[in-house]
C-alpha angles and dihedrals in degrees: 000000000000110000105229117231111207115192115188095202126219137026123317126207106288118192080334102309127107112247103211129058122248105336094121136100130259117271104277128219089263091051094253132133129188109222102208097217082053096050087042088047088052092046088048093054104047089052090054089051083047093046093045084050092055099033097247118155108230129164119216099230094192109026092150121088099228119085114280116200118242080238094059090042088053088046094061096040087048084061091059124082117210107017148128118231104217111187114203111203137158130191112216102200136145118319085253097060123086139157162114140252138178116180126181122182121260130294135033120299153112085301089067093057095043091048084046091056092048086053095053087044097055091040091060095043091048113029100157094052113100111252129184132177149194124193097187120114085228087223 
């Protein structure tokens, strides 16, 4: 079984201050602002319970609350054998933005069939969510 790296992206709140620059909506009507590295954090979190849940070995990339470069994130996955990097990131941007993406790197492989799955999966949780796609390796 492949041990599953999840890596949150981006900065958390640290002693009360965001710790990445930028990467955060804009204040809403209700005062409130999503901070992309938090909202990554919560999604995280919620896969490992699931994972634990369903014994699936799975490795935290980014645990800290500071920033970790996606050098330093790529560091630590490229030190585990027989794994999936999965990448967790939100854009908060305006209420009017939405979406969903999936990238794998180029070239055909084992990264194209689990993307695939993830794409099925969020297609039957959320049927009424535009999706488009493109299965081309854009080369």
């Amino acid at each position: 079984m492949k041990t599953i790296l999840l890596d949150n992206g981006h900065g958390g709140v640290l002693n009360g201050v965001y710790q990445t620059s930028g990467k955060r909506s804009p204040m809403w009507n209700d005062g409130t602002i999503l901070y992309e590295g938090e909202y990554n954090r919560a999604i995280v979190n919620g896969v490992m319970e699931e994972l634990t849940r369903l014994e699936i070995p799975y490795v935290n990339i980014a645990p800290e609350l500071t920033d970790t470069s996606l050098t330093e994130r790529v560091k630590r996955a490229n030190k585990i054998d027989n794994s999936v990097y999965v990448s967790i990131h939100s854009n908060a941007g305006p209420a009017s933005a939405h979406g969903f993406e999936l990238f794998t790197y180029h070239g055909e492989s084992d990264s194209d069939k689990y993307a695939t799955i993830f794409a099925r999966k969020f297609q039957e949780e959320f049927p009424t969510v535009k999706f488009r796609s493109d299965y081309s390796d854009g080369i």
